[in-house]
C-alpha positions in Angstrom: 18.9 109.6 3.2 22.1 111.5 2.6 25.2 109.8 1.1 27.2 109.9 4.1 24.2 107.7 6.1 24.1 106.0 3.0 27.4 105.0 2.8 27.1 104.4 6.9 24.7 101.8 6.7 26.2 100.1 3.8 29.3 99.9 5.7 27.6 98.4 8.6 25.3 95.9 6.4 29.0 94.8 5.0 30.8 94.4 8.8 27.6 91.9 9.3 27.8 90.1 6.5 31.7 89.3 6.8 31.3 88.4 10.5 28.3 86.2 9.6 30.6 84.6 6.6 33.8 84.3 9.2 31.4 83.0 11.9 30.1 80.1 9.9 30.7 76.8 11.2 33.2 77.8 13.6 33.1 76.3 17.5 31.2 79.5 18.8 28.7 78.8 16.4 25.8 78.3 18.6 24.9 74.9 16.5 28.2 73.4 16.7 28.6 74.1 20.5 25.0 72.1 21.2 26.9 69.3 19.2 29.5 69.7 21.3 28.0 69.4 24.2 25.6 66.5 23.7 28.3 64.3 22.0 30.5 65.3 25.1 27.5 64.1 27.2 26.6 61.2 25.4 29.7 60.1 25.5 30.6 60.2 29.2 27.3 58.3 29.9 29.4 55.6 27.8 31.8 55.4 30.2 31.4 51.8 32.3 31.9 51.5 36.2 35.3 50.6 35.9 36.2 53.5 34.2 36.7 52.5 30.5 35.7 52.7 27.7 35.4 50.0 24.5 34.9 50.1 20.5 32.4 47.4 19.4 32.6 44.0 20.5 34.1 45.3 23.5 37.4 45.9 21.7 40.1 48.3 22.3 39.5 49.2 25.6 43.3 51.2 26.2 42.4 53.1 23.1 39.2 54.1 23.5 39.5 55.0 26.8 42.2 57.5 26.0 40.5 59.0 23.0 37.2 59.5 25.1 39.3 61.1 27.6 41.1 63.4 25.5 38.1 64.7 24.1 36.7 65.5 27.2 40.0 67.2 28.3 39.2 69.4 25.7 35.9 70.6 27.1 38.4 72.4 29.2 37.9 69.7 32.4 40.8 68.1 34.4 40.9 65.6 37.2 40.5 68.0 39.9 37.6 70.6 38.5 35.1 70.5 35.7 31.8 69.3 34.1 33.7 65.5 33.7 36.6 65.5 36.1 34.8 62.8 38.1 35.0 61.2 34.3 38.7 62.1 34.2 39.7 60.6 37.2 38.5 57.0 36.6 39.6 57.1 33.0 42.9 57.5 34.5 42.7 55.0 37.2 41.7 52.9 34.6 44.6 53.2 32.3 47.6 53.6 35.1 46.2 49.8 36.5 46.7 48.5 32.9 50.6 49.9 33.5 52.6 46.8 33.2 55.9 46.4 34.6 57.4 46.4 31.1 56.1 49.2 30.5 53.2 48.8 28.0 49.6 50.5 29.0 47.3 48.0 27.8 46.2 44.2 27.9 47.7 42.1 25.8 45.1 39.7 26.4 42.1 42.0 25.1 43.7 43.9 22.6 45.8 42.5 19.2 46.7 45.7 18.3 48.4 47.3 21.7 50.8 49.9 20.5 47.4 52.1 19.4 46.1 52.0 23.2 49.7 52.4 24.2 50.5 55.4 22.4 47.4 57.2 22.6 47.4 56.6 26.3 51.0 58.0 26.5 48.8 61.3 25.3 46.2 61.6 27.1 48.3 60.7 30.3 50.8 63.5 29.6 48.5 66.2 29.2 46.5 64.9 32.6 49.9 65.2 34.2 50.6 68.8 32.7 47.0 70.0 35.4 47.9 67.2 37.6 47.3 69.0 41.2 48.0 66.0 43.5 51.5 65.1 44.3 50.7 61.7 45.2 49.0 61.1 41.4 51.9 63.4 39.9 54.5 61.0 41.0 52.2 57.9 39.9 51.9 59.4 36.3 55.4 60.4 36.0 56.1 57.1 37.1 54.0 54.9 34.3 55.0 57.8 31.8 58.8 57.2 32.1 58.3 53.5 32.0 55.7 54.1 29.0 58.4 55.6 27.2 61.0 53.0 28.0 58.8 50.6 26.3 58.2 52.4 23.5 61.8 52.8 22.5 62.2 49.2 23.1 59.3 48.3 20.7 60.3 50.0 17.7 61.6 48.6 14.5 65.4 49.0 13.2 64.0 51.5 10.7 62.1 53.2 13.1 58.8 52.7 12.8 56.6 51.0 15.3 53.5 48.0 14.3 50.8 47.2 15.5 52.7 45.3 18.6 56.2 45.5 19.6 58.7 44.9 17.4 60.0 41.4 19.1 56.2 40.7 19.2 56.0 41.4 15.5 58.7 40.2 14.2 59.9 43.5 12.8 56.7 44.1 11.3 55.8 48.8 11.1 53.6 50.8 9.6 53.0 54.4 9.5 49.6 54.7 11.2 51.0 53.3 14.9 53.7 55.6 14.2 52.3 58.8 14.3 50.4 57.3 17.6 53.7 56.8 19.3 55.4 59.9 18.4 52.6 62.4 19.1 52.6 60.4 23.0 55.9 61.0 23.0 55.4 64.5 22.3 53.0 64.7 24.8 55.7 62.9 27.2 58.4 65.1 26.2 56.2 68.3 26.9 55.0 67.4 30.1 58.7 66.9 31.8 59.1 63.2 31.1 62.6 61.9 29.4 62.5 60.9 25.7 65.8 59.7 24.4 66.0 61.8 21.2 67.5 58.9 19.2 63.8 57.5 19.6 62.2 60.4 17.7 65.5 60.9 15.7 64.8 57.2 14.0 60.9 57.9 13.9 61.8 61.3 11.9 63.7 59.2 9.4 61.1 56.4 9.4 58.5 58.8 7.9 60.9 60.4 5.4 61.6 57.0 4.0 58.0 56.4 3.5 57.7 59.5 1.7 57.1 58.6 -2.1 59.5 60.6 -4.2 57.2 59.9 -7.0 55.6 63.5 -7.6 52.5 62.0 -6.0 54.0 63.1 -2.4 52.5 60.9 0.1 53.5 58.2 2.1 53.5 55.0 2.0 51.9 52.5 4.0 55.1 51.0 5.3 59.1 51.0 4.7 58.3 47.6 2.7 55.9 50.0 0.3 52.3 50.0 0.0 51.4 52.6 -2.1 50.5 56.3 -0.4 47.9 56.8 1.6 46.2 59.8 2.3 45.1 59.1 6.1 49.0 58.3 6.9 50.3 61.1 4.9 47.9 63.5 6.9 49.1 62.1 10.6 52.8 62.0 8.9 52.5 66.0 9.4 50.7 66.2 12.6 53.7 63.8 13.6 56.8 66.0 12.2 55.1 69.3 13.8 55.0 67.1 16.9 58.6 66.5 16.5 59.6 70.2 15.4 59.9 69.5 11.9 58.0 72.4 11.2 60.6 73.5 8.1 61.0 70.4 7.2 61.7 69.9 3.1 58.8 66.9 3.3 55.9 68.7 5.1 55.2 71.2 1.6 54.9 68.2 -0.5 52.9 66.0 1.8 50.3 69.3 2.7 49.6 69.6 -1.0 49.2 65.7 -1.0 46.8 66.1 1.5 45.4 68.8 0.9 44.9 67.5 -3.1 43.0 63.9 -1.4 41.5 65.6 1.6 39.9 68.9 0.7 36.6 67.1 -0.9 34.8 66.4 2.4 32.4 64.2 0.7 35.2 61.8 -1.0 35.0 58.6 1.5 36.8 56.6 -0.9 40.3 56.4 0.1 38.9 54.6 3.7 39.6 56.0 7.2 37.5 59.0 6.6 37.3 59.7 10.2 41.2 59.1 11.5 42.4 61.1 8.6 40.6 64.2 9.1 41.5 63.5 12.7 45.0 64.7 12.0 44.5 67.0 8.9 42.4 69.2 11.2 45.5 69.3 13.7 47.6 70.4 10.4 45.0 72.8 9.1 44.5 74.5 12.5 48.4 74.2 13.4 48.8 76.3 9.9 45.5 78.4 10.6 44.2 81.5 8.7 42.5 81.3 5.6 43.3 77.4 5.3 42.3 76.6 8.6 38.9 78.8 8.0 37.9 77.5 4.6 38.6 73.5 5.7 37.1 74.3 9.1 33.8 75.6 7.3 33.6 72.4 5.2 33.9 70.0 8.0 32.0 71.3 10.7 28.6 71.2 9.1 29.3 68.0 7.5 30.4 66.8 10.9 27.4 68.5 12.6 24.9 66.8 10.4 26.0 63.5 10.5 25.7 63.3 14.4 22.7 61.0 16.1 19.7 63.0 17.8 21.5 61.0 21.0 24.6 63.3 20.4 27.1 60.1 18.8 28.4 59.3 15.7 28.2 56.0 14.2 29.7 56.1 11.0 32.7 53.8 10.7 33.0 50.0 12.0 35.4 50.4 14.9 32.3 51.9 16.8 30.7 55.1 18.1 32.6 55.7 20.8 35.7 55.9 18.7 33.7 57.7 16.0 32.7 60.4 18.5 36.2 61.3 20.2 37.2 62.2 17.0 34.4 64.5 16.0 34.8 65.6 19.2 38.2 66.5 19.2 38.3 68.4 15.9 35.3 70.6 16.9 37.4 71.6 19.9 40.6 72.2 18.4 40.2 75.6 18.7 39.1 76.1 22.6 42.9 75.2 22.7 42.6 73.6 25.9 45.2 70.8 25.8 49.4 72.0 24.7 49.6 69.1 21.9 47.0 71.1 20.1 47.6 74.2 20.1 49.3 76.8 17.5 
């Protein structure tokens, strides 16, 4: 052989290789999409007749029934067309007759910890509306939407952070988690046409920047009160300011290197929340994208991959599968791109 075939064929053998190495792990990757599509499978046969779903002890049912549904909006379905639109529809009947006239999506009765099913709902609502095809359901969504977000300025705290209830109901109680649920609904909101005063995100913007430990550690806190920093909050604290436009913001730097310091060991379970943490440092990592999003994507897809059940869920954690799964399912599809709170 020549050195010009030579060189040909070592040229080629190098193309493979780096596809091979860029392909690993990645959503097209033939072992991830089966994941993908029996988890997404699995977990629409989850779904009861009445259109909801629930974390264990038949908890949550708001919450759970928006996280299922937003991972199977990813899939790339909608109300009106796809694999789970019949799916779609009910999770949305569902949640729009929990709409109370005060505003709140959820049951009081059933759930001690309402804002999460509230906010998250807020989301998945807002990006049903954004494919919404009927004008009849249009006007019902934009409908519990507004109102939705009338409550949710109502419930926050005078530092501007939400709890786990309202703050009348809590007597003034926040914390950051339920914080970054409400904002990214509003986002979600916002983006699909629906009003959002911007004193609400305004006060949420300066909630999270108190919380901010300017302690060279560079995460934040659990609540204004204190608590220490937590790398779960700190990771949704960033998903939350992109959500809110802060992409320049002086914090994000410090709290991505935070994250990025506590998070980037797959493995490491010991700071707790495993799951919801990496549920919004995959939104960060993919929002940034390029090598960063690469190198953590090919980390947490195989360990994600390997930790499902032959039945398609996941059951680590002790909310429940069903929450367990919409995560997983939601990061392995961030980049399908499918729903506009997501994408780059």
């Amino acid at each position: 052989m020549d050195d010009s075939r030579l060189l040909e064929t070592g040229l080629r053998a190098f193309v493979v290789c780096l596809a091979l190495l860029v392909s690993r792990g990645s959503a097209g990757d033939p072992e991830v999409r089966r994941t993908i599509d029996q988890g997404l499978e699995w977990l629409a046969s989850q779904q009861s007749r009445l259109g909801h779903w629930s974390a264990n002890n038949d908890r949550y049912p708001t919450a759970m029934t928006a996280m299922a549904g937003i991972a199977l909006l990813c899939e790339g379905s909608t109300t009106m067309q796809g694999k789970y639109a019949g799916n779609l529809r009910r999770a949305v009947d569902y949640l729009v007759a929990r709409s109370r006239t005060n505003g709140l999506i959820g049951d009081p009765d059933r759930d001690d910890r309402y804002t999460y099913g509230h906010g998250f709902s807020m989301l998945f609502l807002s990006q049903v509306l954004g494919e919404e095809e009927d004008s009849i359901r249009r006007a019902q969504l934009v409908d519990v939407l507004t109102r939705a977000v009338e409550f949710t300025g109502r419930a926050q705290t005078d530092p501007g952070g939400w709890g786990y209830v309202s703050a009348k109901d809590g007597q003034g109680f926040d914390e950051g988690s339920t914080t970054i649920t409400q904002v990214q609904g509003l986002r979600g909101c916002r983006n699909a046409g629906i009003p959002v005063p911007n004193e609400i995100v305004d006060k949420a913007i300066g909630y999270i920047q108190k919380c901010s430990l300017d302690n060279g550690a560079g995460g934040v806190q659990y609540n204004s009160r204190g608590g220490g920093g937590r790398p779960a909050i700190s990771a949704a604290a960033i998903a939350c300011l992109f959500n809110a436009g802060e992409y320049d913001s002086q914090y994000v730097p410090k709290l991505l290197e935070y994250c990025r310091t506590n998070l980037s060991n797959i493995s490491n379970r010991g700071f707790g929340h495993w799951h919801y943490a990496h549920y919004y440092f995959a939104q960060v990592e993919y929002r940034e994208g390029g090598k960063a999003w690469e190198e953590y994507r090919n980390r947490i897809y195989p360990r994600i991959v390997g930790e499902a059940s032959p039945d398609g869920s996941w059951t680590q954690g002790y909310i429940g599968p069903v929450y367990t799964t919409a995560i997983n399912l939601t990061i392995l599809q961030l980049e399908s791109a499918a729903l506009p709170i997501y994408q780059r």
